[in-house]
C-alpha positions, -999 to 999 in steps of 0.1 A, spaced: -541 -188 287 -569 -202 275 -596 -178 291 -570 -152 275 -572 -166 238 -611 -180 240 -601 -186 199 -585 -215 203 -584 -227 236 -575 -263 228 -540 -247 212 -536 -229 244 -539 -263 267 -512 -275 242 -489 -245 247 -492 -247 283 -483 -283 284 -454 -271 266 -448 -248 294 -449 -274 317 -427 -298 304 -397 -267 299 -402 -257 333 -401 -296 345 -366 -296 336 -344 -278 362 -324 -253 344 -358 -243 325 -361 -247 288 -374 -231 255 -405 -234 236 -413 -226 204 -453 -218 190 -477 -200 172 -494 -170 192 -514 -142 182 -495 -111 188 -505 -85 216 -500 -56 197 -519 -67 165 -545 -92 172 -549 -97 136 -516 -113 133 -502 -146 145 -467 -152 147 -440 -176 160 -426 -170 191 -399 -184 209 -402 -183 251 -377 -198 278 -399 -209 311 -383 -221 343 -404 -237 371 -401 -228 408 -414 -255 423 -416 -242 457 -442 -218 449 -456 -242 421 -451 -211 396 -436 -214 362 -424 -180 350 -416 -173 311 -408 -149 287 -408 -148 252 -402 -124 221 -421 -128 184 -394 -142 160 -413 -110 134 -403 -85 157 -364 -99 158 -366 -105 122 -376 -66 121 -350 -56 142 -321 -75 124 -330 -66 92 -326 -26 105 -294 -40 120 -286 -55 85 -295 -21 69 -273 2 90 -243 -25 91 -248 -26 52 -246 12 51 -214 16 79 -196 -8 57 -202 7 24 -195 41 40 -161 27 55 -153 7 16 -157 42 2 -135 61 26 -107 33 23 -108 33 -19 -108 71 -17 -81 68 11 -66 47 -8 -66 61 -44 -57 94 -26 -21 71 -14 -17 64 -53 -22 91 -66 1 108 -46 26 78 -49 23 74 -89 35 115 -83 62 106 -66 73 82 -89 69 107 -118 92 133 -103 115 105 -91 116 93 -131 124 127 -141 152 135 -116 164 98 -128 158 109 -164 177 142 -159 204 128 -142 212 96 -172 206 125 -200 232 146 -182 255 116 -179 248 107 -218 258 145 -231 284 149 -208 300 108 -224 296 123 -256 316 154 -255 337 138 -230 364 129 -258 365 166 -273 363 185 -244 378 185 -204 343 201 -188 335 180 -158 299 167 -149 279 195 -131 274 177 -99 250 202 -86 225 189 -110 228 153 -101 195 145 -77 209 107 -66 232 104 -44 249 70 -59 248 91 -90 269 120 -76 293 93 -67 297 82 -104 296 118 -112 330 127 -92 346 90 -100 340 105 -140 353 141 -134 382 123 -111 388 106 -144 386 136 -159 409 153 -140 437 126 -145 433 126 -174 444 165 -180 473 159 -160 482 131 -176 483 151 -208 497 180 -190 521 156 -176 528 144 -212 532 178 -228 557 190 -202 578 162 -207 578 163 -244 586 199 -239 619 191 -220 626 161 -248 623 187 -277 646 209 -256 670 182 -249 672 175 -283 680 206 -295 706 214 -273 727 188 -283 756 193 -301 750 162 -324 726 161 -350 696 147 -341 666 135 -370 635 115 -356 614 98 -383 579 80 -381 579 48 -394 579 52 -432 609 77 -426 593 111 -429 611 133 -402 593 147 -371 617 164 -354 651 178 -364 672 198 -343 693 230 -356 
């Protein structure tokens, strides 16, 4: 080592003694120093090397890598993990307001069908006392709706026959009435006369 890096060769005697203390120990062990790197001799840098001893040849063997060149490496990890992610942030918010979009649609046509169907439930409640024309259920979107929307022209429906109902039998009153041989006056209740037979 020393005859390697004639710079400093009392820095080399210490590195080694490093060396041999790590490879003392029997699983091995790491190191950490100061060495000038291989492929730039104008640099120095700190390295980190694991040595293990085998005793039986008296060898220690070691290798090492320049914390720079893993510093280099990570930060071109970094980079490229720093542009995945914002690539996959930017596909999931355009994903994602592509969903709400397309749901805040769906909610707009589902408020007008819902607006449609109470505005044709309001007209048909305000003409329902002047006129017998039942709910168009074809234009009811909802089903619960088009439930409500039979149950009111069910309603409807007795209704008319109750007045039918009514105005038959007040037909066959009026004819009863006249038939008889008695005379017959009806009167509201301050005495003027409804009905008066011949």
């Amino acid at each position: 080592l020393w005859d390697a890096f004639p710079d400093d060769p009392e820095k080399m005697k210490a590195i080694f003694r490093q060396e041999l203390d790590a490879a003392a120990q029997p699983d091995g062990g790491f190191i950490t120093y100061s060495l000038t790197k291989l492929t730039d001799p104008s640099r120095q840098s700190r390295k980190i090397s694991f040595v293990v001893g085998i005793p039986e040849m008296e060898w220690l063997v070691g290798a090492g890598f320049y914390l720079d060149d893993v510093e280099t490496a990570i930060t071109a990890l970094h980079r490229d993990l720093q542009h995945q992610i914002t690539g996959k942030l930017t596909l999931a918010a355009l994903i994602t307001a592509a969903i709400v979009a397309i749901f805040l649609l769906f909610l707009r046509q589902l408020g007008r069908r819902l607006k449609n169907d109470f505005d044709l439930f309001v007209s048909w409640f305000s003409q329902a006392a002047q006129t017998d024309e039942p709910i168009d259920r074809k234009r009811v979107h909802f089903e619960e709706l088009d439930h409500l929307a039979g149950f009111a022209n069910g309603m409807l429906a007795d209704r008319q026959t109750a007045r039918d109902e009514l105005a038959a039998e007040r037909e066959r009153l009026f004819v009863t009435i006249r038939s008889i041989g008695d005379a017959v006056i009806t009167t509201d209740t301050t005495g003027r006369v409804e009905l008066m037979n011949t």
